[in-house]
Residue frames as a rotation matrix with the C-alpha (Angstrom) as fourth column:
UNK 1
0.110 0.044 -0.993 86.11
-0.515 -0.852 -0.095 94.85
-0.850 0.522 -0.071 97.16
UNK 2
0.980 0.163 0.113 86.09
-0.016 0.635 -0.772 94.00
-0.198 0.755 0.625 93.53
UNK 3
0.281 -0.952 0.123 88.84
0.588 0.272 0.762 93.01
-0.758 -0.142 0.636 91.59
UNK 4
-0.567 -0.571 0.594 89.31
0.822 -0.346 0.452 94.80
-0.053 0.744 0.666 88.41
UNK 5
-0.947 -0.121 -0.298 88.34
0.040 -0.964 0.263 98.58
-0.319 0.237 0.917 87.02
UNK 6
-0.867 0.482 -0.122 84.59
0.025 0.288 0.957 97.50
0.497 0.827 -0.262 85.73
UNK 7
0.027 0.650 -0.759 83.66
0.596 0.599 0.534 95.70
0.802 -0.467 -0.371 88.41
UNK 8
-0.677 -0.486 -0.553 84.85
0.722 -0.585 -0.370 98.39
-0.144 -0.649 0.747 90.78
UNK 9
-0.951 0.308 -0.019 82.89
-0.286 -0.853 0.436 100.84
0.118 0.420 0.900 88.44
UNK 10
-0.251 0.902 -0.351 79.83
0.139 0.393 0.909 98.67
0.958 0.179 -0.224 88.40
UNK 11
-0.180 0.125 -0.976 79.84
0.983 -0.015 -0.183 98.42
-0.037 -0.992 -0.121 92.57
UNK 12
-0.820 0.284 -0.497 79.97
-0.029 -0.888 -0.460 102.54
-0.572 -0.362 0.736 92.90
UNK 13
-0.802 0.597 -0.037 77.05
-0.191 -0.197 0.962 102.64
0.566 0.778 0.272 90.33
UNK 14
-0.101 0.483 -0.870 75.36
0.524 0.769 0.366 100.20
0.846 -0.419 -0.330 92.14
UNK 15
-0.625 -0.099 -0.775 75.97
0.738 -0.399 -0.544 102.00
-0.255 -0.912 0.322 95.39
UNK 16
-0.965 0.173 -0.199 74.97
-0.101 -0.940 -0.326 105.41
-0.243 -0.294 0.924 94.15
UNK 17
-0.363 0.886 -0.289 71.47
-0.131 0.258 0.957 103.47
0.922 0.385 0.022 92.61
UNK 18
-0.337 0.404 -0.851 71.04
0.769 0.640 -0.001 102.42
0.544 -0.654 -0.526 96.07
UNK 19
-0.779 0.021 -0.626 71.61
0.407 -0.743 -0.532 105.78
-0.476 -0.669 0.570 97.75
UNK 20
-0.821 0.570 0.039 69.18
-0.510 -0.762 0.398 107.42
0.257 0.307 0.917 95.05
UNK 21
-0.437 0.503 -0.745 66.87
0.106 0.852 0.513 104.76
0.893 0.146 -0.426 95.37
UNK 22
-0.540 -0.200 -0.817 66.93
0.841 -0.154 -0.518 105.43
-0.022 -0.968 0.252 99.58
UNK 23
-0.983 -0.164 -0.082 66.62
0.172 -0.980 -0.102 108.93
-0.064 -0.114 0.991 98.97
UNK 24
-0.743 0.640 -0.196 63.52
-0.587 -0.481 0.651 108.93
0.322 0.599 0.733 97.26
UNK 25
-0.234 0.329 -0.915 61.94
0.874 0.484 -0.050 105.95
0.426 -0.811 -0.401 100.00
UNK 26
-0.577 -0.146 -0.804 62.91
0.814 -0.177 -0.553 108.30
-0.062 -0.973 0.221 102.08
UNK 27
-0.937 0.202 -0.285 61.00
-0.283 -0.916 0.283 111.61
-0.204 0.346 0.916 100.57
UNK 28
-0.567 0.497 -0.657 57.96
-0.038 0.781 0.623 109.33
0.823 0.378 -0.424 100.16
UNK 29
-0.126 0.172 0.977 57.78
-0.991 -0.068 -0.116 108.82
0.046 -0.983 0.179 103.56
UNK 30
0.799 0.358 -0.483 57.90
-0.227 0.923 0.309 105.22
0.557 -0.137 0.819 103.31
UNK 31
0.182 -0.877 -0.445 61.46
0.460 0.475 -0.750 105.39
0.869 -0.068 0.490 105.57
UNK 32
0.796 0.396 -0.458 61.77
0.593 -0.355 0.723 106.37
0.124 -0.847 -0.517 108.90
UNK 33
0.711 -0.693 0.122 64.68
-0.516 -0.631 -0.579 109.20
0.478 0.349 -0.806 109.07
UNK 34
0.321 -0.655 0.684 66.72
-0.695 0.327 0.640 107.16
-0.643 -0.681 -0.350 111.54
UNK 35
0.535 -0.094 0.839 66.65
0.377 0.916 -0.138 104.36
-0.756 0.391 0.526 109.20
UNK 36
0.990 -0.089 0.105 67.39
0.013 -0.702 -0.712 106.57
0.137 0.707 -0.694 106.60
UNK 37
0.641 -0.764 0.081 70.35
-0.637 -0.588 -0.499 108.02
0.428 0.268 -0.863 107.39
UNK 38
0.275 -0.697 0.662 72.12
-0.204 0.631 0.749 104.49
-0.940 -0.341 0.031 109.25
UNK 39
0.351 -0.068 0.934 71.73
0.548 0.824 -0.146 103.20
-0.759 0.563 0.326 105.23
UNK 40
0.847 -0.354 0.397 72.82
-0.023 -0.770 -0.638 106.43
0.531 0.531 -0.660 103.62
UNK 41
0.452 -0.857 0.247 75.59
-0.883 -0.392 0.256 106.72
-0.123 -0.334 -0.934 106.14
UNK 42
0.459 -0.090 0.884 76.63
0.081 0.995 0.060 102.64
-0.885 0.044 0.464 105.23
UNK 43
0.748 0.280 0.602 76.26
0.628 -0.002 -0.778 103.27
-0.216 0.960 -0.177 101.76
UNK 44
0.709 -0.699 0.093 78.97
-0.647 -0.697 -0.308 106.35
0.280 0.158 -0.947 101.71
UNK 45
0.088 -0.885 0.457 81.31
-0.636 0.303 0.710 104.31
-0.767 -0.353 -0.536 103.87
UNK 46
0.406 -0.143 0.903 81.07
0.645 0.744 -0.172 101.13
-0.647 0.652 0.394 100.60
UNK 47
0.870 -0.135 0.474 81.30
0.417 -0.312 -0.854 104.10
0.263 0.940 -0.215 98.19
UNK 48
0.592 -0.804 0.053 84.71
-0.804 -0.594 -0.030 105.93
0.056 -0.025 -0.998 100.00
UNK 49
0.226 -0.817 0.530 86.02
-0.621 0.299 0.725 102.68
-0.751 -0.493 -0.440 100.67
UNK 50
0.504 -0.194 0.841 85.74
0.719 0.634 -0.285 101.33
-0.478 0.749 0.459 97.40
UNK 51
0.966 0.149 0.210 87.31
0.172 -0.981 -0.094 104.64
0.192 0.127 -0.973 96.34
UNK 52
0.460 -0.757 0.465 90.04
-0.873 -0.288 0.395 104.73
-0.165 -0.587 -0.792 98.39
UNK 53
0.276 -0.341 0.899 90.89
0.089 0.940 0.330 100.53
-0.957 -0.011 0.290 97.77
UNK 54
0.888 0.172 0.427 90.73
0.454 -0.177 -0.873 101.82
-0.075 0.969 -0.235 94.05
UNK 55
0.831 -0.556 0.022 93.16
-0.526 -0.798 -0.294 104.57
0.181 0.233 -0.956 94.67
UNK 56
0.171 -0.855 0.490 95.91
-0.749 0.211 0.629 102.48
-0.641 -0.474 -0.604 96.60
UNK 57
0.369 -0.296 0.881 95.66
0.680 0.732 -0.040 99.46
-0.633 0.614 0.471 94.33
UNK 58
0.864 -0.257 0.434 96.40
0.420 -0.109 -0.901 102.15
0.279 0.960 0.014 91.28
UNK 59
0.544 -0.798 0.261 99.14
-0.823 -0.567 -0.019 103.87
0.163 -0.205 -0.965 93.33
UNK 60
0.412 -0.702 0.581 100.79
-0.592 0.279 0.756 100.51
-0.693 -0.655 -0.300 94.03
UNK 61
0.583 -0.135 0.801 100.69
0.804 0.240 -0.544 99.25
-0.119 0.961 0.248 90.34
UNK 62
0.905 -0.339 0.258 102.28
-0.120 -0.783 -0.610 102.62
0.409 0.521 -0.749 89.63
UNK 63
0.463 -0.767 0.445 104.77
-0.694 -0.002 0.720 102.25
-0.551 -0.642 -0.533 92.58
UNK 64
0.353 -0.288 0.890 105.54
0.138 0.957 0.255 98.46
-0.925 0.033 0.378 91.27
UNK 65
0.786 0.079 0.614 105.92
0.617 -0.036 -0.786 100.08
-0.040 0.996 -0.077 87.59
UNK 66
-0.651 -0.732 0.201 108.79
0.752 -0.659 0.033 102.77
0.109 0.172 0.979 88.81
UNK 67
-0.047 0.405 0.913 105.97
0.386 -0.836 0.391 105.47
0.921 0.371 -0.117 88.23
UNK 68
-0.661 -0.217 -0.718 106.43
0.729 0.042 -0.683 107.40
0.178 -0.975 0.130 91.18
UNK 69
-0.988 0.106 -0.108 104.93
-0.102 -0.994 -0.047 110.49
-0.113 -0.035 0.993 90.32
UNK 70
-0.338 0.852 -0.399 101.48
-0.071 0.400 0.914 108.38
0.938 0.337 -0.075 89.48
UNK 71
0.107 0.436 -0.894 101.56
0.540 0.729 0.421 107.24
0.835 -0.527 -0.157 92.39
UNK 72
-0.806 -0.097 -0.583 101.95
0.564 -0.425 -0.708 109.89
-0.180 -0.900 0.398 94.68
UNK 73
-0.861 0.507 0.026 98.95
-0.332 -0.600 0.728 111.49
0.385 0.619 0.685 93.04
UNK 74
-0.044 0.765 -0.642 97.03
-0.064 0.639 0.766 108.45
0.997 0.075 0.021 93.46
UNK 75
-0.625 -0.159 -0.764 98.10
0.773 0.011 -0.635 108.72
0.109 -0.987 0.116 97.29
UNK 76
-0.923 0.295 -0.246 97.35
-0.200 -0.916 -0.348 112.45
-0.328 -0.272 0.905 97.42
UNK 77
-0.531 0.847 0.027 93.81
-0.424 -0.294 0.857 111.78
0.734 0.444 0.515 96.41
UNK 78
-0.059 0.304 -0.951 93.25
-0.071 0.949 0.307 109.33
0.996 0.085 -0.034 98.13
UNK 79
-0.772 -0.297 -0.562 94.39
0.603 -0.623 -0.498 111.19
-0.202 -0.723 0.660 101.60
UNK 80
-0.925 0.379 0.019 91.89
-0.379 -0.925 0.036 113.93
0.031 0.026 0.999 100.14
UNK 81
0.121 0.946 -0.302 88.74
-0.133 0.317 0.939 111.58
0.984 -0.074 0.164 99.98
UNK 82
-0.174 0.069 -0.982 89.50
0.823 0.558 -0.106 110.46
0.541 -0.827 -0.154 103.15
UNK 83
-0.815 -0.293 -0.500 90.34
0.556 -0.639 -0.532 114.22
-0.163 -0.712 0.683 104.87
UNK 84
-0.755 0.590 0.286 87.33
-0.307 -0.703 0.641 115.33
0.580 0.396 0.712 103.45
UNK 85
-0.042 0.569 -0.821 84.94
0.807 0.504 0.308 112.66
0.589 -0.650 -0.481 105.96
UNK 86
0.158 0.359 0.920 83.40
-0.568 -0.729 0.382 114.98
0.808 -0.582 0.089 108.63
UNK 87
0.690 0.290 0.664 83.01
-0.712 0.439 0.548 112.22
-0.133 -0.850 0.509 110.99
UNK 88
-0.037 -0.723 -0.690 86.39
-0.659 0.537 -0.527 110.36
0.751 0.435 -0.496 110.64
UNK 89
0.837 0.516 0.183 85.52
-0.547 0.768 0.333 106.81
0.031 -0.378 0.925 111.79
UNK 90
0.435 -0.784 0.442 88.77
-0.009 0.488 0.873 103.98
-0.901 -0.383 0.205 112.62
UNK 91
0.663 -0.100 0.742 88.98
0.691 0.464 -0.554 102.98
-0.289 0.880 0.376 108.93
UNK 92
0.750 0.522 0.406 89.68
0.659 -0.636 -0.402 106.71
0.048 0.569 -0.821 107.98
UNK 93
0.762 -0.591 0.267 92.19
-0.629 -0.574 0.524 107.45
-0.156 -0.567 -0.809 110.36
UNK 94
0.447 -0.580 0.681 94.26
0.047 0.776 0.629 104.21
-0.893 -0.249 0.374 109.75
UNK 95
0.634 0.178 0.752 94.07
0.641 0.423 -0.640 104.30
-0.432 0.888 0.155 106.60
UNK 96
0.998 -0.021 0.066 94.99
-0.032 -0.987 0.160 108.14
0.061 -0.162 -0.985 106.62
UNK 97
0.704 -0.628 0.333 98.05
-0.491 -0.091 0.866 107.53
-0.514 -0.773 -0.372 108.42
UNK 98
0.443 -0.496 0.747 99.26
0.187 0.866 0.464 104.72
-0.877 -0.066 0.476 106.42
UNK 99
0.648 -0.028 0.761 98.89
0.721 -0.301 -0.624 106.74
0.247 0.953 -0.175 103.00
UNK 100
0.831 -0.555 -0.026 100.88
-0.556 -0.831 -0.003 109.78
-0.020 0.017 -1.000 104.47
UNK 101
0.474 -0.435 0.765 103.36
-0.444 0.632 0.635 107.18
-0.760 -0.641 0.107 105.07
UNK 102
0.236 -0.270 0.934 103.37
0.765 0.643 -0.007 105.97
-0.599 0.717 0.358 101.92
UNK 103
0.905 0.158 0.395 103.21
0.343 -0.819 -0.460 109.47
0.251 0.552 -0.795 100.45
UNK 104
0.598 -0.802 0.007 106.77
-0.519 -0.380 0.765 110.49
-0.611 -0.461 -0.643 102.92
UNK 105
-0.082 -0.985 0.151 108.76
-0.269 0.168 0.948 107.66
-0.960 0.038 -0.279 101.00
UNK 106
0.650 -0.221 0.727 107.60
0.721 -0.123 -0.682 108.15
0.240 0.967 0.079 97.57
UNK 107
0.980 -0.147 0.136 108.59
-0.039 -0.807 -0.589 111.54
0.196 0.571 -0.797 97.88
UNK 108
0.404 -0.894 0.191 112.12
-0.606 -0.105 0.788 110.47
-0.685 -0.435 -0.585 99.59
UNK 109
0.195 -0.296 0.935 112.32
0.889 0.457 -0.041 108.19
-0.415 0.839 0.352 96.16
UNK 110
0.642 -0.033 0.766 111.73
0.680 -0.437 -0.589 111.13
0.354 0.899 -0.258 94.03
UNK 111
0.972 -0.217 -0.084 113.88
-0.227 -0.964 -0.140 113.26
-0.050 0.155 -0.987 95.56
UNK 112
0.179 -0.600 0.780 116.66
-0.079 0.781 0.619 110.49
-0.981 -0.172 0.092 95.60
UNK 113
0.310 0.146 0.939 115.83
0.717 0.612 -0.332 110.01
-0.624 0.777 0.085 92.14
UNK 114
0.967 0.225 -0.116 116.31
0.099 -0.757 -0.645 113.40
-0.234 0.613 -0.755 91.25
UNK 115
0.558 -0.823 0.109 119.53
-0.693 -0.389 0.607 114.19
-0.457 -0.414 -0.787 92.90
UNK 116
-0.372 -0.897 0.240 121.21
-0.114 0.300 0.947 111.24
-0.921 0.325 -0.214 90.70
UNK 117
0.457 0.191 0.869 119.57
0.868 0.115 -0.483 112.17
-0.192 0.975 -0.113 87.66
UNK 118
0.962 -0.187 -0.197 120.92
-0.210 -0.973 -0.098 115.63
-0.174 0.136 -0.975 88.39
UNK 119
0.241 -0.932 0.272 124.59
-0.293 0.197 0.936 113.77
-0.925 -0.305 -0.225 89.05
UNK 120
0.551 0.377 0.744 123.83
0.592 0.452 -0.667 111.60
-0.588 0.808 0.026 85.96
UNK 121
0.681 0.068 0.729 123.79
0.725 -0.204 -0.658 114.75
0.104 0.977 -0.188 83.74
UNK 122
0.809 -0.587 -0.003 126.44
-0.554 -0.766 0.326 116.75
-0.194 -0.263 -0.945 85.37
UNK 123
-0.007 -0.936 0.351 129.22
-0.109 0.350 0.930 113.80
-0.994 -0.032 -0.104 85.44
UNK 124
-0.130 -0.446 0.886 129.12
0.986 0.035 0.163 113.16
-0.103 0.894 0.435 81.09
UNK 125
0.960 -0.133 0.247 129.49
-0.041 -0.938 -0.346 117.12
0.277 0.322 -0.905 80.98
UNK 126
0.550 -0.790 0.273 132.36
-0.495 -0.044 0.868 116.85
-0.673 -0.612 -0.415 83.19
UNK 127
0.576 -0.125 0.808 133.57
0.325 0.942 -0.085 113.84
-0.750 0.311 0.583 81.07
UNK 128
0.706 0.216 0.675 133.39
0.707 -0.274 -0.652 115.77
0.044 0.937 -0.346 77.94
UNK 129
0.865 -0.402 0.300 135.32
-0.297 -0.893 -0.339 118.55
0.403 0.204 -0.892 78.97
UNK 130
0.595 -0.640 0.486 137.57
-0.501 0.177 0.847 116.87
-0.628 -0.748 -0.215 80.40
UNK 131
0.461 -0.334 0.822 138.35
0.651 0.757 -0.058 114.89
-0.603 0.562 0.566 77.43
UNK 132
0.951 0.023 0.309 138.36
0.243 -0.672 -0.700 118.20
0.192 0.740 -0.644 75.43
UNK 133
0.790 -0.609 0.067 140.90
-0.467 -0.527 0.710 119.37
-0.397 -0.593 -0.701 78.03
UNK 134
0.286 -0.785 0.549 143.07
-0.020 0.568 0.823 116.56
-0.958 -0.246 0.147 77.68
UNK 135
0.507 -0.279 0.815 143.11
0.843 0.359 -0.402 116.47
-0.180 0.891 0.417 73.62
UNK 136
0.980 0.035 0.196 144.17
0.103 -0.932 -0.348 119.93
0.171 0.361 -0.917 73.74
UNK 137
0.919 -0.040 0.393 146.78
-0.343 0.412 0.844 119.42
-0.195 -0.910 0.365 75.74
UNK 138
0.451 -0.466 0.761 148.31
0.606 0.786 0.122 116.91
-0.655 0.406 0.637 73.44
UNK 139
0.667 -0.021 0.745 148.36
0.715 -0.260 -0.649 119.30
0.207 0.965 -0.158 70.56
């Protein structure tokens, strides 16, 4: 797969030129339909798996950035290109598997994360009144 956002973009282009390209062989009659559809069905698998390699690289920058919520997005799509394949093929299913995976302990981050942002802002309330408590007290 490529390496950066461009070149990524340039490859699916490039892909879907081929597929139109195919197509229109193929409407021609200059393509036998078997042939046809082995190089149309090729051609999808480059374009989901560049897709999907796209999605996990930006969900693991996000992950690597703290952004959790980016990245579970970028999972959850990424799960949806895949669950959308009629004919789920090894790649699809591994892959599948590994992203729910990754998707189970973002969300056990974020809900971690809440629960002591929630503590966070409950304990300087607590603080406060407590201080209030204590100046009163005095007086």
């Amino acid at each position: 797969m490529p390496g950066g956002d461009k070149q990524v973009i340039q490859f699916i282009r490039g892909i879907k030129t081929l597929r139109a390209l195919l197509r229109a062989e193929f409407k021609k009659n200059r393509l036998e339909s078997r042939v046809f559809l082995a190089e149309d069905k090729l051609l999808e698998r480059l374009q989901l798996c560049a897709n999907v390699e796209t999605l996990i690289k930006r969900g693991e920058n996000a992950i690597k950035k703290d952004q959790l919520g980016s990245a579970k997005q970028c999972l959850e799509k990424a799960i949806g290109a895949l669950a959308a394949q009629p004919n789920p093929d090894e790649y699809i299913t591994t892959k599948k598997e590994i992203l729910e995976e990754q998707l189970d302990n973002i969300e056990v981050n974020l809900k971690t994360t809440n629960i002591l942002d929630v503590a966070k802002k409950e304990n300087p309330k607590k603080a406060v009144l407590t201080n209030c408590l204590r100046t009163r007290k005095k007086w």
